[in-house]
Structures are given as structure tokens and as C-alpha cells.
N, C-alpha and C positions, 0 to 999 in steps of 0.2 A: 607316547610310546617310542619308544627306541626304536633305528632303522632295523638293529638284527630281528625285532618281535613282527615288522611287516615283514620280514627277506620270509621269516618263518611261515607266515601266514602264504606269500604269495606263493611259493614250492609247495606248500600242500593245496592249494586252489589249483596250481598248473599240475600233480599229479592227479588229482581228481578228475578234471579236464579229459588227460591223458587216457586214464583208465575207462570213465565213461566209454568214450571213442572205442575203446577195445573188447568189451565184451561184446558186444554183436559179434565177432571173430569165434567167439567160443564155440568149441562144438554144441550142435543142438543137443546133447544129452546133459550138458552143464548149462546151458544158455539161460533156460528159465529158471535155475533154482540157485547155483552161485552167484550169476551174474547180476538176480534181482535180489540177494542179499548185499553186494557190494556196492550194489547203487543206491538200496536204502540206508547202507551206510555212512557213501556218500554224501547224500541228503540232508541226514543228521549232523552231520559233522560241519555242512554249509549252513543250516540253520543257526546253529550254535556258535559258528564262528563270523555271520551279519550279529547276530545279537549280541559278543562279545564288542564288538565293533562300535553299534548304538548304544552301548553302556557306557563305551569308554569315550566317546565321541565329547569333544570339549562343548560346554555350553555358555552363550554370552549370557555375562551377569547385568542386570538392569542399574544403572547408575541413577538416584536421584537426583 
């Protein structure tokens, strides 16, 4: 992978990160209904992008 496709990966880990940390701030009349959509979005988005990860991941070939 090219460094720009990790720069890409890493800025959205660190807004994730980010945003996590921030909805506890939300008012409690947003707290449990946006904030738990944004974190299972979140989630989704870090699932998908470890499994991008182990797909792309180089593997040793066995030499006879």
C-alpha cells in the first residue's frame, strides 16, 4: 500500500478516536439516540477497515 492510503486510513482512525471522546458532551436529549448511531457507525467502519487491513496484509510464500 502506498503511504497516502495509510495517511488516509490513520486521519480517519484519529477522527474516530476524536469523535468517540465527544459524544458523552452531547446533551442528554441527543446522547442516547445520535450519539449511539455514531458510534455504531464508528464501529462498522473500524471493523471493515482491520479487515481491509488482513486482506491486504503481505503473506510469506513457502520456498521448497
Amino acid at each position: 500500500m502506498a503511504a497516502q492510503e495509510f495517511l488516509v486510513i490513520k486521519r480517519g482512525y484519529d477522527f474516530s478516536k476524536w469523535l468517540l471522546q465527544h459524544t458523552g458532551k452531547f446533551p442528554k436529549s441527543y446522547r442516547f439516540s445520535i450519539a449511539a448511531k455514531l458510534e455504531n457507525a464508528i464501529q462498522r467502519k473500524r471493523r471493515r477497515r482491520e479487515m481491509f487491513i488482513a486482506m491486504h496484509k503481505p503473506t510469506k510464500k513457502k520456498t521448497p
